[in-house]
SEKEBA-625297 format. One record per residue (C-alpha): residue number from 1; residue in three letters; chain; y negated, z negated, x negated. Coordinates in Angstrom, 2 decimals. Example, Ala and Ser with C-alpha at 12.3 -4.5 7.8 and 13.67 -1.06 7.14 Angstrom:
{i->1 aa->ALA ch->A c2->4.50 c3->-7.80 c1->-12.30};
{i->2 aa->SER ch->A c2->1.06 c3->-7.14 c1->-13.67};
***
This chain:
{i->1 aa->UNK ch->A c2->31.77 c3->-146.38 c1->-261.75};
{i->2 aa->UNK ch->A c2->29.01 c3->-146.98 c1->-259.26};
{i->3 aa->UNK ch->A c2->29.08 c3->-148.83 c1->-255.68};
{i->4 aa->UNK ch->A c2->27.82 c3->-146.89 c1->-252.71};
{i->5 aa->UNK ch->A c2->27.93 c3->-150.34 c1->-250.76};
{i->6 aa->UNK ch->A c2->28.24 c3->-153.65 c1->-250.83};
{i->7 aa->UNK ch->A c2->30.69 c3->-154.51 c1->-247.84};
{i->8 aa->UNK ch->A c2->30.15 c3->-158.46 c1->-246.87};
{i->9 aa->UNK ch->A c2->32.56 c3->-160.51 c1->-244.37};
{i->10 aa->UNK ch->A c2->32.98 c3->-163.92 c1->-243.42};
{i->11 aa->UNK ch->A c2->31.99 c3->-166.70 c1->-241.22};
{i->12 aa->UNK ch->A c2->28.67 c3->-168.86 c1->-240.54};
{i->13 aa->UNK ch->A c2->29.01 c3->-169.93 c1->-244.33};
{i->14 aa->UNK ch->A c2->28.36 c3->-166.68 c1->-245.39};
{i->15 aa->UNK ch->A c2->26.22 c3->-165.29 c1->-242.76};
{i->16 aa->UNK ch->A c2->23.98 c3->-168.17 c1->-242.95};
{i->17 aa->UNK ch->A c2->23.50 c3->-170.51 c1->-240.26};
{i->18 aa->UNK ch->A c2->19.96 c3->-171.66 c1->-238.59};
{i->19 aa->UNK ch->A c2->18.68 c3->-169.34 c1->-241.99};
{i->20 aa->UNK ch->A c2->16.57 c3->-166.47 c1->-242.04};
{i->21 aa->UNK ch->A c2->18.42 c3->-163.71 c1->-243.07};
{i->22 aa->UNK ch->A c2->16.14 c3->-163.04 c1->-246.29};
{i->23 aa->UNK ch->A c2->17.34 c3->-166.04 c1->-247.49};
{i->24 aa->UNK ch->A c2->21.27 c3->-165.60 c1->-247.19};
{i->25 aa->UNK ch->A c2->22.80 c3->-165.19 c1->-250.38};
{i->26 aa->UNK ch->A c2->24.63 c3->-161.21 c1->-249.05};
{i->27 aa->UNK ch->A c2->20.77 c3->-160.51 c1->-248.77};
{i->28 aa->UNK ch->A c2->20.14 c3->-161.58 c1->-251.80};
{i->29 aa->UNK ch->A c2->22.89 c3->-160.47 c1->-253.68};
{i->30 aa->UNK ch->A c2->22.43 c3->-157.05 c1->-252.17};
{i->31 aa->UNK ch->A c2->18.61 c3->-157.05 c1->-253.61};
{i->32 aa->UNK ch->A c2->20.04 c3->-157.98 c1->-257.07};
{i->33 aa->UNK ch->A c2->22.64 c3->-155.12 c1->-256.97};
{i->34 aa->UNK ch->A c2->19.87 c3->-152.67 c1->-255.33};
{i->35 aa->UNK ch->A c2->17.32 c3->-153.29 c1->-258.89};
{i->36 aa->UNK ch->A c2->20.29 c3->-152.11 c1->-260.65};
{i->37 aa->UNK ch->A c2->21.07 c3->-149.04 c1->-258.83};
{i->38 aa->UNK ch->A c2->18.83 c3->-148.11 c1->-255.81};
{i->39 aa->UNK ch->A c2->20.95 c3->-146.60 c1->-253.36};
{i->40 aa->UNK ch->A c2->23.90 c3->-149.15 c1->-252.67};
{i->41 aa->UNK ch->A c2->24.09 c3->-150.36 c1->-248.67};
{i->42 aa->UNK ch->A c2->24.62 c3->-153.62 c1->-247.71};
{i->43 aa->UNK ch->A c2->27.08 c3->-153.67 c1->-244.86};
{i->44 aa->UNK ch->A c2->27.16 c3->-157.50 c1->-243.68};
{i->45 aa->UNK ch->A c2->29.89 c3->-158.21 c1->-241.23};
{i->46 aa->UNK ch->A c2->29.81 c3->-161.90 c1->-241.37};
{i->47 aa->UNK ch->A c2->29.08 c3->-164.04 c1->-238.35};
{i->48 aa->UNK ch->A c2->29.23 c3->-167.11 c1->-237.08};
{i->49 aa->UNK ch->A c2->32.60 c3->-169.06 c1->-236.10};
{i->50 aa->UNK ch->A c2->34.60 c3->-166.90 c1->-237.00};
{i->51 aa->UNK ch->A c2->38.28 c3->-166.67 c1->-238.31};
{i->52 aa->UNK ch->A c2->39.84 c3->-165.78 c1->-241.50};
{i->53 aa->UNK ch->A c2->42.42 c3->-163.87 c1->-239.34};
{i->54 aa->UNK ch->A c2->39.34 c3->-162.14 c1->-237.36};
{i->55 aa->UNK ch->A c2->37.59 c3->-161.56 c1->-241.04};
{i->56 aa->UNK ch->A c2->40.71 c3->-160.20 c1->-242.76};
{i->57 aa->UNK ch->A c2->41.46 c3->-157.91 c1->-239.41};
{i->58 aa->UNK ch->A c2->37.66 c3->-156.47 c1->-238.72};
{i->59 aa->UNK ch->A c2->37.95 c3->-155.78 c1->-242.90};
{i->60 aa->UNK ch->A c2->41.24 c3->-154.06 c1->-242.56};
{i->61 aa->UNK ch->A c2->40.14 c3->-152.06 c1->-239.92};
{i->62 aa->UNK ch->A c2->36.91 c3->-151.17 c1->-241.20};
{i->63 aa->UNK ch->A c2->38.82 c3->-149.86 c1->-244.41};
{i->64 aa->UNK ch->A c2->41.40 c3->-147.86 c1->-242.28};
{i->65 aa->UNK ch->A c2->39.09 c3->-146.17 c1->-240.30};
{i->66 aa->UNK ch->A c2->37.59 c3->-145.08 c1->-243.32};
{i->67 aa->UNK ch->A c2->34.35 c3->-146.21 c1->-242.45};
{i->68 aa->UNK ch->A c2->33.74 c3->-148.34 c1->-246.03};
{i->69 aa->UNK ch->A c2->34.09 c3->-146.29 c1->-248.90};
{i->70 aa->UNK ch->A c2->33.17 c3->-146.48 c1->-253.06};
{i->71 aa->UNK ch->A c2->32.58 c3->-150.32 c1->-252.21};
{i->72 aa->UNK ch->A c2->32.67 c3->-153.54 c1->-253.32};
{i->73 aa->UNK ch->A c2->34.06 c3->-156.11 c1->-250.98};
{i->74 aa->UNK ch->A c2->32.99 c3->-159.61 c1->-251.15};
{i->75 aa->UNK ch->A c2->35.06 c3->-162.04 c1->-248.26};
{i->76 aa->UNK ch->A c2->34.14 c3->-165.20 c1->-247.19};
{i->77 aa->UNK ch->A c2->36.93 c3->-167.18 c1->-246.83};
{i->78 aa->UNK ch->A c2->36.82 c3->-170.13 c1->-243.77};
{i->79 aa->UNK ch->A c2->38.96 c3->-173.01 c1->-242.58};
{i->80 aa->UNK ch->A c2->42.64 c3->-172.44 c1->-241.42};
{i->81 aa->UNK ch->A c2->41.98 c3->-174.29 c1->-237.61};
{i->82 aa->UNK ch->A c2->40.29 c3->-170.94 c1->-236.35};
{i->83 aa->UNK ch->A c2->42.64 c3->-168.38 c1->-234.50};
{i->84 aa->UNK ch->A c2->41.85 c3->-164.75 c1->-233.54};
{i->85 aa->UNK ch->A c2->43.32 c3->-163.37 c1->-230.66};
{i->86 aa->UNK ch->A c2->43.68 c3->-159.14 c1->-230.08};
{i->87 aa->UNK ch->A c2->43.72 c3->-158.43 c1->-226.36};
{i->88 aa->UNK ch->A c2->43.15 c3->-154.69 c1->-225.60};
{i->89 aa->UNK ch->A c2->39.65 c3->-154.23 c1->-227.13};
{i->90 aa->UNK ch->A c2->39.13 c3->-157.36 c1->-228.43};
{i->91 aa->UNK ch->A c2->38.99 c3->-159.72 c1->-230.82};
{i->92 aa->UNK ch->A c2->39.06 c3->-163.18 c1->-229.89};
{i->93 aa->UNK ch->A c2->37.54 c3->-165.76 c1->-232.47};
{i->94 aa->UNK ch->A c2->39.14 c3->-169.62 c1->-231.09};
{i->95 aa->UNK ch->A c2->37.71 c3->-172.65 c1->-233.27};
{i->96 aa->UNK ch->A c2->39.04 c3->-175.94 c1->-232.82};
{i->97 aa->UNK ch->A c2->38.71 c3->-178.55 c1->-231.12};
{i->98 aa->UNK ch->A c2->36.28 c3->-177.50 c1->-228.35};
{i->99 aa->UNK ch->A c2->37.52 c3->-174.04 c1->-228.36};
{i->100 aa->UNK ch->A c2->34.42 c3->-172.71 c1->-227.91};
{i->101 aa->UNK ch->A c2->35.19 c3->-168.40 c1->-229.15};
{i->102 aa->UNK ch->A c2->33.51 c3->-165.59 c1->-229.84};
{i->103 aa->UNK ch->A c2->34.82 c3->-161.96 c1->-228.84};
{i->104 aa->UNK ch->A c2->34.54 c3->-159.22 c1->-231.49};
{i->105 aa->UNK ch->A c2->35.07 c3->-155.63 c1->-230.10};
{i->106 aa->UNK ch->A c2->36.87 c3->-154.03 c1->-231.90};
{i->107 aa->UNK ch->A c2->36.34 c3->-150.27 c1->-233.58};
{i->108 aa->UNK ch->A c2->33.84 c3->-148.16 c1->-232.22};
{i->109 aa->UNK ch->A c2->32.11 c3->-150.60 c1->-230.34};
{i->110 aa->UNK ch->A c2->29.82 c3->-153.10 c1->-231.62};
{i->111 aa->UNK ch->A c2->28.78 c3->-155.98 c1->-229.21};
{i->112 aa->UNK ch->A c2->29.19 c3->-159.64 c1->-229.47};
{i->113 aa->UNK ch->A c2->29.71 c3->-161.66 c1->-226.43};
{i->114 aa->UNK ch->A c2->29.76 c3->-166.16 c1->-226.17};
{i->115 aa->UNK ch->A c2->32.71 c3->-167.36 c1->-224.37};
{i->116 aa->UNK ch->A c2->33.07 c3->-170.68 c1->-223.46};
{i->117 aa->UNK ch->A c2->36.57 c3->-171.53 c1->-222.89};
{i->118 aa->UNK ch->A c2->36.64 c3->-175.27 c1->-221.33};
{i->119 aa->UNK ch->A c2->33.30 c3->-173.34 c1->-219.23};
{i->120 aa->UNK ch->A c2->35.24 c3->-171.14 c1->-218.08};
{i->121 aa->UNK ch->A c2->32.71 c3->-168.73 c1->-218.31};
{i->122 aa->UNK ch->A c2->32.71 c3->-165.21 c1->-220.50};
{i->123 aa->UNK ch->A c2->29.45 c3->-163.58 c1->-220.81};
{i->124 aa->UNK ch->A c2->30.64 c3->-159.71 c1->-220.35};
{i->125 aa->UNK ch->A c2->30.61 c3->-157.26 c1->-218.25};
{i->126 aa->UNK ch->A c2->34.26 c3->-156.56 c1->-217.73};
{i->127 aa->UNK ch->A c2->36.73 c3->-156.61 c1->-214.45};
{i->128 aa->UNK ch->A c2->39.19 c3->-158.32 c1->-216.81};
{i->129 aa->UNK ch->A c2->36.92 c3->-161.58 c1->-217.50};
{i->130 aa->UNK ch->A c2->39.58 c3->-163.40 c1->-215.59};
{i->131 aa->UNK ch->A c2->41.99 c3->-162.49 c1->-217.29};
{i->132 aa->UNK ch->A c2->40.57 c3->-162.70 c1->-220.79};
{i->133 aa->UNK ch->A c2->39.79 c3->-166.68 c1->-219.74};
{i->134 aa->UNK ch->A c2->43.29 c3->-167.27 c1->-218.45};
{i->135 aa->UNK ch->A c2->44.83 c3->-165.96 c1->-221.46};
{i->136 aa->UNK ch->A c2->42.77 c3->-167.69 c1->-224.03};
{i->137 aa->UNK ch->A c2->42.98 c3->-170.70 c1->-222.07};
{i->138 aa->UNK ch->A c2->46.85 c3->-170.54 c1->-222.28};
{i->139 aa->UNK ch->A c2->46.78 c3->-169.74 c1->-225.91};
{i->140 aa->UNK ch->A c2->44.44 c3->-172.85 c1->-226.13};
{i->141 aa->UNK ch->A c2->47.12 c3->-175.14 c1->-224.08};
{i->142 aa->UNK ch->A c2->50.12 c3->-173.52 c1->-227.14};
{i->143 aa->UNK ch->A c2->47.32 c3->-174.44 c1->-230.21};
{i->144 aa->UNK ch->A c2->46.73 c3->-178.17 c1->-228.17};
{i->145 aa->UNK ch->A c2->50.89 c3->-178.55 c1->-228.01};
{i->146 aa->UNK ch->A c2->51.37 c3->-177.21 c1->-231.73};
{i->147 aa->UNK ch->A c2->49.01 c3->-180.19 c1->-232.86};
{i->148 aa->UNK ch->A c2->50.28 c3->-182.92 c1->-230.77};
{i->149 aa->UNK ch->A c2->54.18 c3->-181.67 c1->-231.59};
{i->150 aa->UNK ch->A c2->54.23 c3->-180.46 c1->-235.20};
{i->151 aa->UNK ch->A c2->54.13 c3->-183.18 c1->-237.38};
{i->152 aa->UNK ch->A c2->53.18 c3->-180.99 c1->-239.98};
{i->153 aa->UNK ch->A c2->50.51 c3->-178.74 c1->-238.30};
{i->154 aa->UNK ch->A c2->47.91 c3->-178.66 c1->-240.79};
{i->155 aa->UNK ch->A c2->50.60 c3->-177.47 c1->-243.26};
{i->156 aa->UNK ch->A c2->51.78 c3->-174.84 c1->-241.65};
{i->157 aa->UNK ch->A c2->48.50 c3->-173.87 c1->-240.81};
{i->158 aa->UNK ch->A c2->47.56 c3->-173.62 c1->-244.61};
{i->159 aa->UNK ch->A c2->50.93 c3->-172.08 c1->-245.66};
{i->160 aa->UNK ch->A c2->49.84 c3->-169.12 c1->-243.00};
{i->161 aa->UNK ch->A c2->46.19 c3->-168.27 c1->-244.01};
{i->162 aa->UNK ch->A c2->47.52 c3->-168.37 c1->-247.76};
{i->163 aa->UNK ch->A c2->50.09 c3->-166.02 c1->-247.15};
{i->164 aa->UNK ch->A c2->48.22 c3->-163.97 c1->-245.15};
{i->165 aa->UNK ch->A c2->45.44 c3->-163.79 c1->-247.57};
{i->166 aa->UNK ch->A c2->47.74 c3->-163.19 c1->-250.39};
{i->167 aa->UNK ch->A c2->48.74 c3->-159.91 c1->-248.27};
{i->168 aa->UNK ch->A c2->44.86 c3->-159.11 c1->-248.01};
{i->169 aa->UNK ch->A c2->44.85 c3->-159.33 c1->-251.67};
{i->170 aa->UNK ch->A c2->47.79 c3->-156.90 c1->-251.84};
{i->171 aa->UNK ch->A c2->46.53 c3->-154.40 c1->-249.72};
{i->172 aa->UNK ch->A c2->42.85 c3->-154.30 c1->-251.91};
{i->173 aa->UNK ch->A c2->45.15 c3->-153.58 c1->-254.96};
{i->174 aa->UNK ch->A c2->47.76 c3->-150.99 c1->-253.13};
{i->175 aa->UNK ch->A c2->44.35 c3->-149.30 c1->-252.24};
{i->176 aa->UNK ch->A c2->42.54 c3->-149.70 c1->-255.79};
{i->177 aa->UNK ch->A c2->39.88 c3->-152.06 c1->-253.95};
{i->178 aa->UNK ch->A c2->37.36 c3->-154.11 c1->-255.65};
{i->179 aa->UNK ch->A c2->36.85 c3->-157.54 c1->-254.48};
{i->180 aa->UNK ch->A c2->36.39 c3->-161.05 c1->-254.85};
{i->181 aa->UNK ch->A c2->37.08 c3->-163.40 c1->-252.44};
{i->182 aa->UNK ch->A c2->34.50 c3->-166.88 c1->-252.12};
{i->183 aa->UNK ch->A c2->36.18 c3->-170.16 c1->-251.00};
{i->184 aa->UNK ch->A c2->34.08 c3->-172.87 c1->-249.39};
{i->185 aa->UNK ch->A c2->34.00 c3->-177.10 c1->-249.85};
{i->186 aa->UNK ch->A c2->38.22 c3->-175.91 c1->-250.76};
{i->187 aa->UNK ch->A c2->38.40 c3->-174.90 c1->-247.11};
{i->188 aa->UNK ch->A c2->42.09 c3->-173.46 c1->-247.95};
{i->189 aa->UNK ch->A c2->42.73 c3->-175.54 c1->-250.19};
{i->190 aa->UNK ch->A c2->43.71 c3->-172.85 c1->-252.26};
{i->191 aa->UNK ch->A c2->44.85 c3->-174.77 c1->-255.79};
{i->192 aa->UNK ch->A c2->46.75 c3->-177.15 c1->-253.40};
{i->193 aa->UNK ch->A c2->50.54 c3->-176.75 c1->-253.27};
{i->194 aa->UNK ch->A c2->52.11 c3->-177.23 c1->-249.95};
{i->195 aa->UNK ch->A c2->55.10 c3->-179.69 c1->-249.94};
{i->196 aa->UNK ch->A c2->57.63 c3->-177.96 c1->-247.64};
{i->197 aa->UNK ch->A c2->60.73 c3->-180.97 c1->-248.31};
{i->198 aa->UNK ch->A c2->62.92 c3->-180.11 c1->-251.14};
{i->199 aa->UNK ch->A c2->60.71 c3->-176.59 c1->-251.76};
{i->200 aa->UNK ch->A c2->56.97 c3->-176.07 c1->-252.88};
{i->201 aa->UNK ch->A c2->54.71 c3->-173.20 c1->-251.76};
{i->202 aa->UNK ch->A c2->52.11 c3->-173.14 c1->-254.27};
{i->203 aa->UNK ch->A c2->49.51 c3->-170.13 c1->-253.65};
{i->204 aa->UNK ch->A c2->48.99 c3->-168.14 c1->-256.42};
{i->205 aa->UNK ch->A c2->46.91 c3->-165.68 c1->-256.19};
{i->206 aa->UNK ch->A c2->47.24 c3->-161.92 c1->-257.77};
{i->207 aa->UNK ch->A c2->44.19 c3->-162.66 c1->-259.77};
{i->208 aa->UNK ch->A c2->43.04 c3->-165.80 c1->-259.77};
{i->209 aa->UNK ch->A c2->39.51 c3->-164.31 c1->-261.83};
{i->210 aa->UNK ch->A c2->39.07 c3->-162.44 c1->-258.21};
{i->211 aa->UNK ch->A c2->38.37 c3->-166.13 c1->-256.31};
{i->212 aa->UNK ch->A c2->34.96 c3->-168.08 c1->-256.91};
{i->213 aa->UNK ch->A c2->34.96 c3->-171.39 c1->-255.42};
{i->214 aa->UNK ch->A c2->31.65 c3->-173.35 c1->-254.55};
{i->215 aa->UNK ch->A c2->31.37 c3->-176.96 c1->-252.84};
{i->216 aa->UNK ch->A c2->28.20 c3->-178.02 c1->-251.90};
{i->217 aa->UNK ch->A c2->27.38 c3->-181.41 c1->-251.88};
{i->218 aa->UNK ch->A c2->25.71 c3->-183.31 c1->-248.40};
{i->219 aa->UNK ch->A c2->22.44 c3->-183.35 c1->-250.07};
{i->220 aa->UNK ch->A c2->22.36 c3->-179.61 c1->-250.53};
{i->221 aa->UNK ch->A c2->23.35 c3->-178.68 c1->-246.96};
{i->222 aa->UNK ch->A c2->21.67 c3->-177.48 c1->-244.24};
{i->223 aa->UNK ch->A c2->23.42 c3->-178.90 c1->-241.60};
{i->224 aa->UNK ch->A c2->26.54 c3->-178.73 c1->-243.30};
{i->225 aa->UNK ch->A c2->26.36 c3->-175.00 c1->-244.26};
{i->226 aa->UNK ch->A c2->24.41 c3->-173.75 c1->-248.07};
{i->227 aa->UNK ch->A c2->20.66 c3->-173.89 c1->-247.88};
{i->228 aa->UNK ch->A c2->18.29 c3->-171.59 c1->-249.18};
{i->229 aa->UNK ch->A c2->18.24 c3->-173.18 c1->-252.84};
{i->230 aa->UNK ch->A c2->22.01 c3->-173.06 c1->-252.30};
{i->231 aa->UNK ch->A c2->22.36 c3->-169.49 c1->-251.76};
{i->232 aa->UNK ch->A c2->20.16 c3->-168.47 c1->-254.59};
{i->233 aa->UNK ch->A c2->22.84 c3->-170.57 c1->-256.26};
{i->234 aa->UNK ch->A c2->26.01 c3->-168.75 c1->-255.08};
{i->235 aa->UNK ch->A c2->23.64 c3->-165.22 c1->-255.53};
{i->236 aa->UNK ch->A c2->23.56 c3->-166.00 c1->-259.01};
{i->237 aa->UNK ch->A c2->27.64 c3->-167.38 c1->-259.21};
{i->238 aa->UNK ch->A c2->28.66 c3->-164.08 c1->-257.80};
{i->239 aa->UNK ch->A c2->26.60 c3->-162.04 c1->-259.93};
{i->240 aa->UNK ch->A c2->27.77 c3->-163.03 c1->-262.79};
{i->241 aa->UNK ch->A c2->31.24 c3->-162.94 c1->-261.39};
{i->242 aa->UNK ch->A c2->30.88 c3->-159.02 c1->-260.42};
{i->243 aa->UNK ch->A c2->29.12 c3->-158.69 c1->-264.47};
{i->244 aa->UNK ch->A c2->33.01 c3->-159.84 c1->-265.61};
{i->245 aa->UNK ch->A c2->35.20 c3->-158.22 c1->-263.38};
{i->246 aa->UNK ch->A c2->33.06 c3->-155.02 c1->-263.29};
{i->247 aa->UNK ch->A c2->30.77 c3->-154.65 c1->-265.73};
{i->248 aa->UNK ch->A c2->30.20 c3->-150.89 c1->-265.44};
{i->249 aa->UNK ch->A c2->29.06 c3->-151.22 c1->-261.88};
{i->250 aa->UNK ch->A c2->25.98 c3->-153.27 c1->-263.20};
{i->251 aa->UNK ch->A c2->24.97 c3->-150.78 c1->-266.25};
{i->252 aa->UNK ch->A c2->24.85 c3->-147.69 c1->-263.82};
{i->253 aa->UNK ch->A c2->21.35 c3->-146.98 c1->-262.64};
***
């Protein structure tokens, strides 16, 4: 078995903040992969801020639409407070607490825009700007009332992304996927069970081999995201990982 690309998604983590690109460990990993067989592509749709439900959708649709295939998916995984929002052709990326978003068009298109929520600006050329603000502002006002009303918002918030990643993980079996999935500093606190009152929700994932988990320590950051050293680091973590899981993949040349 041999991977025609190496499909990469995931947030600011991944992508590699205030870090030139050459240094990012999907850059690196993908120049690993390539001295084993030349003519894998690297196909990095990390970015910046965003969410794991705006990772998991752009991967899903990315797989539907056929445009990834033969490939080897390695997702970023990012902190439960982020919240995408699909509004016609978009995909909108909220972060707590400043809200501050980023828009993801969604299939064909390919442009990035900066909104500014408590601005009240949106940097696109659209008749519907208004509308886009007023919406996510409203769906900021519902995220500001869940935290001051549900006692147990950051529970529910982890028992969501857990369950929706354990579908993600589904779906890459139903469709004979290969992936592995990279946690950062236990960001869903994935080997946490959830107390839920007289019931526990402990995640369990489909195959636990399929999760790598790295958490870098202050010294090692780059304001507070892996440094250069650090991505080597992970480079080398994941390499090995994809040597275990799918060790054919590596002896291909």
């Amino acid at each position: 078995m041999e991977f025609d690309n190496l499909y990469i998604n995931g947030d600011s983590f991944t992508r590699g903040h205030n870090l030139p690109n050459e240094y990012s460990w999907p850059y690196l990993l993908h120049q690993e992969l390539k001295s084993q067989y030349k003519n894998i592509n690297l196909i990095n749709n990390s970015a910046n801020a965003q969410s794991l439900g705006s990772i998991l959708t752009k991967t899903h649709w990315d797989i539907q639409n056929e445009q990834i295939k033969d490939s080897l998916f390695v997702i970023g995984l990012t902190w439960p407070t982020r919240y995408s929002v699909l509004m016609e052709d978009y995909l909108f990326t909220i972060g707590t607490p400043n809200y501050v978003s980023k828009i993801f068009n969604s299939h064909p298109l390919n442009r990035r825009i900066l909104l500014d929520s408590s601005k009240k600006k949106l940097n696109v050329n659209s008749e519907k700007v208004d509308q886009y603000i007023e919406i996510t502002k409203k769906y900021c006002e519902y995220i500001n009332s869940k935290i001051k009303y549900d006692s147990s918002f950051e529970k529910n918030q982890l028992l969501e992304s857990k369950m929706n990643l354990n579908l993600m993980e589904s779906y890459f079996i139903l469709k004979n996927i290969k992936y592995i999935f990279v946690e950062f500093q236990n960001s869903l606190k994935l080997n946490k069970s959830i107390n839920l009152g007289e019931n526990y929700y402990s995640f369990k994932p489909i195959n636990s081999e399929n999760y790598v988990h790295f958490y870098i320590e202050n010294k090692d950051l780059d304001q507070a995201h892996p440094s250069k050293d650090h991505c080597v680091h992970i480079k080398d973590q994941l390499l090995k990982k994809i040597n275990y899981l799918y060790p054919s993949t590596l002896k291909n040349k």
